[in-house]
C-alpha positions in Angstrom: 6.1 4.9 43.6 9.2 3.7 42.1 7.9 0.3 41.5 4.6 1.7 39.8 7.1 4.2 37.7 9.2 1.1 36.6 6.3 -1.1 35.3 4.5 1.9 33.6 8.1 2.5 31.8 8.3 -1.4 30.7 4.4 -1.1 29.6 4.8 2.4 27.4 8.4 1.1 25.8 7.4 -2.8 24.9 4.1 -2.1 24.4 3.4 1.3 22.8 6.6 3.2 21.9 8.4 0.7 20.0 5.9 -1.3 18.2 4.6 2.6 17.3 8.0 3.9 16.8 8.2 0.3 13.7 4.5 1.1 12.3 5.7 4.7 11.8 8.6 3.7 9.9 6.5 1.2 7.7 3.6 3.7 7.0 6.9 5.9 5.4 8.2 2.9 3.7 4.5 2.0 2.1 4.2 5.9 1.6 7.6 5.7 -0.7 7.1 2.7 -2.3 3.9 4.3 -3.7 5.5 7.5 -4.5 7.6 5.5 -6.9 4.5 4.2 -8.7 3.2 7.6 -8.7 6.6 9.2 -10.7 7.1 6.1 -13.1 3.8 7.5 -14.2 5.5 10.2 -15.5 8.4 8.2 -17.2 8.1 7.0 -20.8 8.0 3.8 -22.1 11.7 3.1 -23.3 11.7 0.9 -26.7 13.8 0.3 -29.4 13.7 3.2 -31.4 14.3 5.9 -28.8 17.7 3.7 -27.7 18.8 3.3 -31.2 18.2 7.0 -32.7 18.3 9.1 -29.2 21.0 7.3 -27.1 19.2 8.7 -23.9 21.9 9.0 -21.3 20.8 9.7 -17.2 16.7 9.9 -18.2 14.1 8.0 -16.3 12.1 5.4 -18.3 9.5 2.6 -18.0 10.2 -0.5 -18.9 8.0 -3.8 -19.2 9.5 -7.4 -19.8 10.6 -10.5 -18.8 13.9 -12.4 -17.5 15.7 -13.3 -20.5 19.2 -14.0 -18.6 21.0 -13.6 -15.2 24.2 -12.3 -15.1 26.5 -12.7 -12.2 24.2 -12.0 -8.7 22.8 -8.5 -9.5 22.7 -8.5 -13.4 19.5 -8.9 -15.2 18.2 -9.1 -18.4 15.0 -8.5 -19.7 13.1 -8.5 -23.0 9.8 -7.4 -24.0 10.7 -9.4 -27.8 11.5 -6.2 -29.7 14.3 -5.0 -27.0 16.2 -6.0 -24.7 18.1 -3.9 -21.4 20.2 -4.6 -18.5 19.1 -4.0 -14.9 21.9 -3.5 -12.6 20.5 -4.6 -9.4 23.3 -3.6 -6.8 21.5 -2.0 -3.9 17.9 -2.3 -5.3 15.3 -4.0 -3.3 12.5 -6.3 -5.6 8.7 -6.1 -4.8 6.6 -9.0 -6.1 2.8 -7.7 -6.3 0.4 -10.5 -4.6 -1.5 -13.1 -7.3 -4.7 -12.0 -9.1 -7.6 -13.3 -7.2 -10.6 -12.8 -9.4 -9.7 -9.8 -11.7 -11.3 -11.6 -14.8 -14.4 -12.0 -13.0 -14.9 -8.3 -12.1 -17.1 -7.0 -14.8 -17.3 -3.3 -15.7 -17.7 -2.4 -11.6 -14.1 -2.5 -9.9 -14.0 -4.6 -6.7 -10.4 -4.7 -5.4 -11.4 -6.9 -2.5 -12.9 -9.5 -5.0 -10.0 -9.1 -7.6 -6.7 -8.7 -5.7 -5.5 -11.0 -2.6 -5.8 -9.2 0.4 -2.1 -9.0 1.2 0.9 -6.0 0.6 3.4 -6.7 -1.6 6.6 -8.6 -0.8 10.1 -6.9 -1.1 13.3 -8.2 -0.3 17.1 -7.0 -1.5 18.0 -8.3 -4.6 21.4 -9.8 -3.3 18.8 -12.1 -0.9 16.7 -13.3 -3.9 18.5 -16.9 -4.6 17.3 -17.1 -8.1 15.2 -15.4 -11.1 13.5 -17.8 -13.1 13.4 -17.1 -16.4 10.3 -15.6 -18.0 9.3 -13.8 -15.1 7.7 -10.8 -16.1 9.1 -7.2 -13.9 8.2 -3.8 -14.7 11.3 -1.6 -14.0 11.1 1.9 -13.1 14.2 4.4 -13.2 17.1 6.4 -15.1 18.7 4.2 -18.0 22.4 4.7 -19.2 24.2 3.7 -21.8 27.3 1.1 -21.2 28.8 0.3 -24.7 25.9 0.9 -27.0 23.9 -1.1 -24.4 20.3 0.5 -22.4 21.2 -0.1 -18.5 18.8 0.7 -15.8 20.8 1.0 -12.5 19.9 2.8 -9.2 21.7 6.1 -7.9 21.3 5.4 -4.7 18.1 6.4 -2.1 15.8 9.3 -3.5 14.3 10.9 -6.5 16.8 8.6 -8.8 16.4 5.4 -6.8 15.3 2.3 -9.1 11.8 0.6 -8.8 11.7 -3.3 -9.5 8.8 -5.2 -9.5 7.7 -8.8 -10.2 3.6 -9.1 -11.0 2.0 -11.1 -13.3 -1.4 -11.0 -15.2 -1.6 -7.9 -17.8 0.6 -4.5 -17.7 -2.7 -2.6 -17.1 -3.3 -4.0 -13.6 0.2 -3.1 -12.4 -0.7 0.7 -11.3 -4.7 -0.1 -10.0 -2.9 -3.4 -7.7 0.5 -1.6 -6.7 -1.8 1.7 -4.9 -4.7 -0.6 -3.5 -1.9 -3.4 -2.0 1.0 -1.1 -1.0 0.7 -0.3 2.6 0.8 -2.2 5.7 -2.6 -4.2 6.5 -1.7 -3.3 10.6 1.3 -0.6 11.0 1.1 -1.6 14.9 1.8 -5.0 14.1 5.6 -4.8 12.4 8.8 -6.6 12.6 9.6 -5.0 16.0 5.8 -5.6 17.6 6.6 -9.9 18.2 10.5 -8.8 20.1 9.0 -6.0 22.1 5.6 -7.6 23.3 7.5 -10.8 24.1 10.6 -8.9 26.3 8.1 -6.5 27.4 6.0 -9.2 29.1 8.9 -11.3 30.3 10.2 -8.8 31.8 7.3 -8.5 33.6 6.5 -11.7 34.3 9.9 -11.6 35.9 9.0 -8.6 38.1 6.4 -10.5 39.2 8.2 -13.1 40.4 10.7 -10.5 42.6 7.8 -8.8 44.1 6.2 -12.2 45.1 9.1 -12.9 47.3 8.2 -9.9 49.7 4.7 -10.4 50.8 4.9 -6.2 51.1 4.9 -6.0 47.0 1.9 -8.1 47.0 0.0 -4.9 44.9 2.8 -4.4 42.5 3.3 -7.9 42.1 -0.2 -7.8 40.7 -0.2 -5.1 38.3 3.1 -6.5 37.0 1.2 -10.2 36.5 -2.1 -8.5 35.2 0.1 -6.4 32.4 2.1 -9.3 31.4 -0.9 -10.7 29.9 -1.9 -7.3 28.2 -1.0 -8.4 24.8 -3.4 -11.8 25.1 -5.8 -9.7 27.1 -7.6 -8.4 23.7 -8.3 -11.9 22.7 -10.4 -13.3 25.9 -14.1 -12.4 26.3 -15.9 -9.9 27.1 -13.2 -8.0 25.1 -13.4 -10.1 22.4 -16.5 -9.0 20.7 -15.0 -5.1 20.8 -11.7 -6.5 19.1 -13.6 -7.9 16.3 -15.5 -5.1 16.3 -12.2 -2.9 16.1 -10.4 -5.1 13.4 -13.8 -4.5 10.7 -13.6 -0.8 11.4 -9.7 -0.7 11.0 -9.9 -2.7 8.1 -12.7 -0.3 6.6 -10.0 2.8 7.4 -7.6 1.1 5.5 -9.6 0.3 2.4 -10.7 4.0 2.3 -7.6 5.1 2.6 -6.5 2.8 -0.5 -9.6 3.8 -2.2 -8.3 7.9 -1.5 -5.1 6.9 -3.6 -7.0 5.8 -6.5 -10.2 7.7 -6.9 -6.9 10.6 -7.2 -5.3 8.5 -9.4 -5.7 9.7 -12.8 -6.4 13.0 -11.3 -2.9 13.0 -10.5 -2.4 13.5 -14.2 -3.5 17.1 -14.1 -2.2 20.1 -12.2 -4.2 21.3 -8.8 -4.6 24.6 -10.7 -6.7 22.7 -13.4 -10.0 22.1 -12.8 -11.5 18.6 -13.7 -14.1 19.3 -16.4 -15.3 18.1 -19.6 -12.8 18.7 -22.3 -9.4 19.1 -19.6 -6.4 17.2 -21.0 -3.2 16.5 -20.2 -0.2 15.0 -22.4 1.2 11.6 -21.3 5.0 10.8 -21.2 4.7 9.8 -25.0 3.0 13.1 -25.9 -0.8 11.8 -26.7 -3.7 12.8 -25.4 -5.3 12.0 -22.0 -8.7 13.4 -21.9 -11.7 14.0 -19.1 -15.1 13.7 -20.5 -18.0 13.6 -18.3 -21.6 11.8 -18.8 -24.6 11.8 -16.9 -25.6 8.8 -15.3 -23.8 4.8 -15.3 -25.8 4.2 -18.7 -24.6 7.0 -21.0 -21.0 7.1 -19.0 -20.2 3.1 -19.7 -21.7 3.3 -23.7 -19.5 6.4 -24.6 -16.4 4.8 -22.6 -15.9 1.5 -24.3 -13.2 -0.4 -22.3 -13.9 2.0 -19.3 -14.4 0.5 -15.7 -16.7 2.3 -12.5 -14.6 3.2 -9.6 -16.2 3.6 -6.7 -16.0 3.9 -2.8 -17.4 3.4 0.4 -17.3 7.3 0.8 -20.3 7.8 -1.7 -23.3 8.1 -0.3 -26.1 9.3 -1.3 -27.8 9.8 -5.0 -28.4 7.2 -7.8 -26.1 5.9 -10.8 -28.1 7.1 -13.1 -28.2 11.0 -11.7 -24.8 10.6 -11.0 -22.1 13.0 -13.0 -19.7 10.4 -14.4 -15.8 11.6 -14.6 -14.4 9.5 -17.7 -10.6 9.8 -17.9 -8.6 8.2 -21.4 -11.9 7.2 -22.8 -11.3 10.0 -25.8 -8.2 10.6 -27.5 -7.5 12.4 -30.9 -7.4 9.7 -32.8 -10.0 7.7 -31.0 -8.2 5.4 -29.9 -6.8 4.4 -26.2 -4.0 5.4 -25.1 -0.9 2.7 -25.5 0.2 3.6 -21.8 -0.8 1.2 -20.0 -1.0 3.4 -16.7 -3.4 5.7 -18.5 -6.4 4.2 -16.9 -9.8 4.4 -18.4 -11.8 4.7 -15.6 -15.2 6.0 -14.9 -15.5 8.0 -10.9 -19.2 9.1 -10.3 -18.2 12.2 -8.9 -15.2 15.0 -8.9 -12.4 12.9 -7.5 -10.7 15.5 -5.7 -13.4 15.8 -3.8 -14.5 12.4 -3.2 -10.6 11.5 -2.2 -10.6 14.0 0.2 -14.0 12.6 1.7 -12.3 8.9 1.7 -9.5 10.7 3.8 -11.7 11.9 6.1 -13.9 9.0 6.9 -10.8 6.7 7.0 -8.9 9.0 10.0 -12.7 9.1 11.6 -12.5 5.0 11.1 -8.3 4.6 12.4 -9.5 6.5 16.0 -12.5 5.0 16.2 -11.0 1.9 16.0 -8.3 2.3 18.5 -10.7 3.4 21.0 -12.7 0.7 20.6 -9.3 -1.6 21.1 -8.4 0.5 23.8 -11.9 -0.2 25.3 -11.4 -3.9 24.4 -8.2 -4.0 26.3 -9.0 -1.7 29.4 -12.3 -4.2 30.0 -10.3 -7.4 29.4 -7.7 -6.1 31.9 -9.7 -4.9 34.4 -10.9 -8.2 34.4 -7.6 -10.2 34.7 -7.0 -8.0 37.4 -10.0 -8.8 39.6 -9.3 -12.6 38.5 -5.7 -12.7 39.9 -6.1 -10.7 43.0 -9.0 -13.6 44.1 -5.7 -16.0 43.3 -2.8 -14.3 44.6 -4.7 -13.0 48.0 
């Protein structure tokens, strides 16, 4: 019993507590990173004339530009050609958004997996980045402070003040829409600790089996210790194989609608939970205009009276036609007519009340995640089950 209690310990730590215990901590770090998008929404744009007639001192502010100068290791500077501010880097990690795939071929119907590469963004502490080459273009995200008449973003440490860095390229306006669909982990069970602990976990048994072959009484625990070694290729040999395929479309479906949950909320975000999403509700934008919801009936009327405006959609709508469809159109109306200058305040057309639809992506993507695990738990039981009848013809 012993023996049997030993191997099942070996299996649950290498092979499920670990690499779980590291997607865990990913899924946070994902979770923050996109919090951080979601409150630089609510930071203004800092430029010129604030820092010249208001002197802000210990206020959060957006700022868009690109690497002017390098200062020492941590010391940035960045201009967007009217003004130019310091980033102090010391402590700050970077994120670099992946590379437009086909963004300019989308149309007037969004289609992330067509116009972004399917990939999260990279992050790394800036005192590991070897070099900034100028011209690269960051968007920086955090409180600003004045050192001798001169605007200085710089971090407070982990939290609410900590300070966002990203490198992207391709226009301002794709920042928010990229940063929500690509920030989280593609597989949270496969994470920095998922290669060390599958690899000790089966060497270690593979080294059990060993012992137990030397006493032809641990001829059964020799076995089991030999057939779960080869757990983590076990997935990968047929029959399973079809049911691991089979369990990677479905996962990746969960985590699409769970990407496409973050952004039909998106500009609903914008607006309190108390305020219902109806023609006419506003909401004021960090630079005090306007950020209207007008609705249309059907794709036709909704795309003509939101010039500019793009259809998001999911996999989570099912069910009626775009043409009886209630359109939501958020930015497409301001007082002046005009769009809004922020370029986070999407103009963006959801056939449906997003609140509602998100919460329906949410749904269907935890139905997706456990269908998929049972289907690679299936995968893995058959595949084993297998192995094991394979190596006992061997060993006996």
């Amino acid at each position: 019993m012993e023996r049997l209690l030993l191997i099942a310990g070996i299996v649950l730590l290498g092979y499920v507590v670990l690499p779980l215990s590291g997607g865990v901590r990913v899924r946070r770090q994902w979770r923050r990173f996109r919090e951080a998008i979601y409150k630089s929404m609510e930071y203004p744009i800092i430029d010129y004339p604030t820092v010249r007639t208001e002197a802000p001192q210990g206020e959060s502010f957006r700022f868009f530009g690109q690497i002017e100068a390098v200062q020492g290791d941590e010391q940035l500077w960045l201009t967007d050609g009217a003004l130019s501010v310091q980033v102090d880097l010391k402590g700050v990690e970077v994120y670099t958004l992946p590379a437009l795939n086909a963004y300019e071929a989308e149309d007037r119907v969004e289609d992330n997996e067509l116009a972004f590469a399917d990939a999260s963004p990279t992050h790394l502490p800036a005192n590991r980045i070897t070099s900034f080459p100028q011209g690269t273009r960051l968007m920086v995200s955090g409180e600003l402070v004045m050192v001798n008449s001169r605007p200085v973003f710089r971090s407070r440490g982990r939290g609410d003040g900590d300070l966002l860095v990203l490198i992207y390229d391709g226009a301002p306006c794709t920042i928010l829409r990229r940063s929500i669909w690509s920030g989280r982990q593609r597989n949270e069970y496969w994470n920095q600790l998922t290669p060390a602990s599958l690899t000790l976990a089966s060497f270690s048994l593979f080294i059990l089996t060993y012992v137990y072959l030397r006493s032809p009484g641990f001829l059964f625990y020799a076995h089991i210790a030999l057939t779960m070694s080869l757990a983590p290729l076990a997935p990968l040999l047929p029959p399973g194989l079809l049911l691991f395929s089979l369990y990677r479309r479905i996962w990746r479906t969960g985590r699409y609608l769970r990407a496409e949950r973050d952004l039909l909320s998106l500009p609903a975000r914008r607006f309190p939970q108390t305020v219902s999403l109806r023609n006419g509700s506003r909401a004021f934008l960090p630079d005090g205009s306007v950020y209207r919801i007008r609705t249309f009936r059907g794709s036709d009327a909704a795309l003509e009276g939101c010039p500019g405006g793009k259809i998001r959609t999911s996999r989570a709508i099912v069910g009626g036609t775009p043409d009886t469809a209630v359109f939501y159109a958020f930015g497409c109306s301001t007082e002046t007519g005009n769009p809004p200058s922020d370029p986070f305040a999407e103009r963006v057309l959801i056939p449906g009340e997003p609140r509602l639809l998100s919460l329906r992506c949410s749904r269907g993507a935890r139905y997706r995640e456990l269908l998929g695990a049972g289907i690679f738990v299936a995968a893995l039981l058959i595949n084993l089950l297998m192995l094991f009848m394979l190596l006992w013809f061997v060993l006996v």
